[in-house]
N, C-alpha and C positions, 0 to 999 in steps of 0.2 A: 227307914234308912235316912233321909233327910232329917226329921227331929235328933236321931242320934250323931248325925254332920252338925248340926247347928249346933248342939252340947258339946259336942268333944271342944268345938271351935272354941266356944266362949268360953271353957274351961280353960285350953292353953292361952289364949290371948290374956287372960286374968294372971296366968304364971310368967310370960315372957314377953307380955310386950312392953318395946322402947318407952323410955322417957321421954317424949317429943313435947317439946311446947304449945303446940298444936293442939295437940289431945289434953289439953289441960280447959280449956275453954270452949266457951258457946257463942263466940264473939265470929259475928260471919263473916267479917273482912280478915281476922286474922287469919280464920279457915280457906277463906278465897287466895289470901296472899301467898299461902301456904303452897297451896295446890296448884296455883298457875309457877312457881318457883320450883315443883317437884314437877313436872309436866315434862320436862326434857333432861332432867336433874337427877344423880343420887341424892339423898338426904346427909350424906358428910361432907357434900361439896353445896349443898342447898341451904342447911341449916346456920350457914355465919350470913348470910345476905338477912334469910328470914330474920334473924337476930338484928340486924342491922336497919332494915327498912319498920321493923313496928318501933325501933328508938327513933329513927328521924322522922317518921310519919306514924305517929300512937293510932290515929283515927282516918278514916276516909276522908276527912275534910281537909287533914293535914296535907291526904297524898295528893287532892286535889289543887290544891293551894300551892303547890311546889311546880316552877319551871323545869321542863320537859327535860332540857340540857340535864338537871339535877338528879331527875330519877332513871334516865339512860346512863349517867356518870355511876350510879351508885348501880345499877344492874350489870356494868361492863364485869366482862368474864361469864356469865350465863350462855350468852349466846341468844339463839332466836329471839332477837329485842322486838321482835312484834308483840310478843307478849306485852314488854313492858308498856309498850303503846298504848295497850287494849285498855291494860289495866288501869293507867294513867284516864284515858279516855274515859271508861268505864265511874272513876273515879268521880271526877266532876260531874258527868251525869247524875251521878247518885246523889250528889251536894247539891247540886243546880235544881233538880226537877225531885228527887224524894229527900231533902232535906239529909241527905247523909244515910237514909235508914234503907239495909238492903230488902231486897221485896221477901216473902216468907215462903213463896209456892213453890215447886220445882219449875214448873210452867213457864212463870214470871221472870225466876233467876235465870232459864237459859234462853231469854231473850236479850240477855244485856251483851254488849260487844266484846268477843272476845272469852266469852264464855260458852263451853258446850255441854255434851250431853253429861261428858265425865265431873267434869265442874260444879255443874250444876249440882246433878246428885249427889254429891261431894257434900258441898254447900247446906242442899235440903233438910241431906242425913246429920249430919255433923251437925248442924249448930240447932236446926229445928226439931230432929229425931223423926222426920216423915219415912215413912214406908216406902225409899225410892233407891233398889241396887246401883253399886257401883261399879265398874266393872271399868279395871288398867289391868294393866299388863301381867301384874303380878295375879290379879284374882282370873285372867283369862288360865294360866300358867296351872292355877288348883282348878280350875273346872273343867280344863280339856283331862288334866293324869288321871282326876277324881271319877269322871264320867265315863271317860274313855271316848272324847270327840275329836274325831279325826276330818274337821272341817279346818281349811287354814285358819288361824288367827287374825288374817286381816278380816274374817267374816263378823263386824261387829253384832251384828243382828240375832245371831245364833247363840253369841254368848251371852248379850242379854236377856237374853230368853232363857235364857238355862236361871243367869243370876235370878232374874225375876220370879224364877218359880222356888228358888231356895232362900229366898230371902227372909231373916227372923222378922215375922210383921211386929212383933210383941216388943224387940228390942234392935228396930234396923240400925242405929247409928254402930252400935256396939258390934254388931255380927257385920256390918262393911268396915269397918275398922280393922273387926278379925282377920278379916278374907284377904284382904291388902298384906296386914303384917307378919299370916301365914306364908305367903306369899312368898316375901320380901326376908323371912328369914330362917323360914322350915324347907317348904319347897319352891327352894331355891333354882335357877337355870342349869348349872352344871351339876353334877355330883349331890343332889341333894340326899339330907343323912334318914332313906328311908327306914332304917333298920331301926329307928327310937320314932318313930313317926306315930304317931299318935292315929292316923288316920288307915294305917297301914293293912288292915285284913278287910277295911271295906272300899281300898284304894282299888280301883278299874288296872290303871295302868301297872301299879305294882306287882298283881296278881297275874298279869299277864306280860311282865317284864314288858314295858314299855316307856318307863319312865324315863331313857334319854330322846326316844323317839315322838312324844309331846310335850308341849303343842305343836302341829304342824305348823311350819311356816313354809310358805313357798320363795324359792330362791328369790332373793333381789333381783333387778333387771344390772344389769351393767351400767357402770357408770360413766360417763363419759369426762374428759379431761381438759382441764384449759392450762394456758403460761400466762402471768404477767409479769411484769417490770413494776416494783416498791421503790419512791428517790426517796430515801431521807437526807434533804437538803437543807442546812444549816452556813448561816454569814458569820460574819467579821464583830455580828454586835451577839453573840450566842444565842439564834433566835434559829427556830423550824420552821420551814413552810406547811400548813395543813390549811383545809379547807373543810367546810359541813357537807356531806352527801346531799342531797335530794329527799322531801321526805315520802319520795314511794320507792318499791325495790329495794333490793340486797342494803344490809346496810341501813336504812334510811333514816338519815335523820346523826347519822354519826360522825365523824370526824376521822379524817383521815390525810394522809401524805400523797402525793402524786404519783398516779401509778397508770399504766393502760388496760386496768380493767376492764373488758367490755367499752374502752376509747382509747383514740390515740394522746402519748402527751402532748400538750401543748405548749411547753417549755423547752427552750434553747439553754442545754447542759455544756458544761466545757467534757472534751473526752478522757481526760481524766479525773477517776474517782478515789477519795480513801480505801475503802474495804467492799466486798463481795460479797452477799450469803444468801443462802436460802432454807426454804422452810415449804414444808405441805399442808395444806388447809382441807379439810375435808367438809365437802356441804352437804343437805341431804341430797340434790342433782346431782352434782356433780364437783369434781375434783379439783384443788386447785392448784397448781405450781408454783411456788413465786419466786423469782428473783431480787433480791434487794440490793441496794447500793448507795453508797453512804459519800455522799458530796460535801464541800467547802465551797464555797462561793462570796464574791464580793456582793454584798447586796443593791449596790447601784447598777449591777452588771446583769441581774433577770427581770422581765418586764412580766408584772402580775397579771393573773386573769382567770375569769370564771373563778371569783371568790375565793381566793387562794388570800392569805393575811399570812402576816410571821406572828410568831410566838416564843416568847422567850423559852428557853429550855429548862429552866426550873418550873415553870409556871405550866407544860405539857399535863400535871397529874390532874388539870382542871377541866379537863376536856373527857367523854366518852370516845372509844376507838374500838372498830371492829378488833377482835381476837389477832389476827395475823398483824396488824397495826401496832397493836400495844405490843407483841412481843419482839418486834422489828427495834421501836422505841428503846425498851426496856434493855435490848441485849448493846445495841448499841450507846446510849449513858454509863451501862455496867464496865461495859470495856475503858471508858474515858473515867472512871472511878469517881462521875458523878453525886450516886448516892448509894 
């Protein structure tokens, strides 16, 4: 049964898998870039950054060589920018201490910052062809319907276990490649189309109608909920106040407007403001509320502090800004029919 899994696999992968950039190379920083970009990401919202980050930074030396501002600016709209951190981090390392060249082992690669177990093997299979299963979301997704395992899905350990024992040793890049982009566009999460399924009379779950009821997942916990206050406040000379976060915590390292996130403000507003709005941010914790409010002020008339700087408002697109930040910005310029 498993040799005829592993055939069927590579036969369809050979008929429909995507044109991805990715899969074109053996080049392991583009495969790393790749994969830390696809890590929280669809691949239609993943693949213009990837296109973006190998033209500003071709090689790992590139990405090293670039201030920090520069590569959170160009990652803004991803989201969890500790990635971008890691990889940043990561980066240099590999300039500074291996001359730019990533290590070869599995072993080795999941000891660099910000790389794990998936990454890694990622990395090994793809660009070395080592014998080392991959296992996201999408290949958890064919191994619980395929097998028929009714272990939740957060049980990393079981499913690699399972990977590790189906894995094509003869051809691993090729067959975790499969496993991913069966995944990702055969058996699929809702509705997938088992009736032309290829894998269909030696499918667990299908034969036993259970294909909406795998993989288990057990409910999320409840999330809990906060309010803050967003001032987008702008003077007399067309300029915003923003300030750089902190670089640990939410955020860090970003740029942002005054707000009482997890603090109070520390700025004396006049009570009245231009316009109102709001907007919901969802984190993995927890939820967030915002209220935003959009000010006019004389600029001699607020007294700076805790690294708060004006900024002109053309010149705002230079800066990275969390998610809720840019679109705060954004909606209010659109209105003023800035750009």
């Amino acid at each position: 049964m498993k040799e005829i899994f592993q055939q069927r696999l590579l036969n369809w992968f050979e008929q429909n898998k995507r044109n991805l950039p990715w899969r074109n190379t053996q080049n392991p920083y583009f495969i790393w870039l790749s994969e830390v970009i696809l890590q929280q990401t669809r691949v239609a919202q993943g693949l213009p950054y990837y296109l973006k980050f190998i033209e500003k930074y071709p090689t790992i030396q590139d990405l090293a060589k670039a201030p920090e501002d520069e590569v959170m600016k160009l990652w803004q709209g991803l989201g969890y920018y500790s990635r971008a951190k890691n990889m940043h981090y990561t980066a240099k390392y590999l300039t500074e201490i291996h001359q730019g060249q990533f290590p070869t082992s599995f072993e080795e690669i999941k000891q660099l910052k910000g790389v794990g177990q998936y990454t890694a093997a990622a990395i090994a299979s793809f660009a070395f062809n080592q014998p080392v299963a991959v296992v996201d979301g999408n290949v958890q997704r064919v191994l619980a319907r395929w097998l028929g395992i009714n272990t939740d899905i957060k049980n990393k350990k079981i499913f690699q276990s399972h990977a590790d024992a189906l894995l094509n040793f003869e051809k691993p890049a090729a067959h975790n490649q499969a496993m991913m982009e069966f995944g990702a566009v055969q058996c699929v999460p809702q509705n997938p189309d088992c009736a032309s399924c290829i894998m269909q009379d030696i499918c667990y779950a299908y034969k036993n109608d259970l294909v909406r009821e795998l993989p288990i997942r057990v409910k999320k916990p409840f999330k809990p909920e906060k309010k803050a206050y967003f001032y987008y406040i702008e003077n007399e000379e067309h300029q915003i106040l923003i300030r750089k976060r902190p670089n640990k915590g939410i955020w860090a390292n970003l740029y942002e407007i005054p707000n009482t996130l997890n603090t109070e403000l520390d700025l004396t507003l006049p009570a009245q403001y231009l316009e109102k709005g709001y907007l919901k941010h969802i984190f993995t914790h927890f939820i967030l509320h915002i209220t935003w409010l959009h000010y006019k002020i004389q600029k001699q008339d607020i007294v700076l502090s805790q690294n708060y700087e004006w900024v002109e408002i053309d010149k705002t697109d230079d800066f990275a800004y969390p998610v809720p930040v840019q679109k705060i910005i954004t909606t209010i310029r659109n209105k003023k029919g800035l750009f």
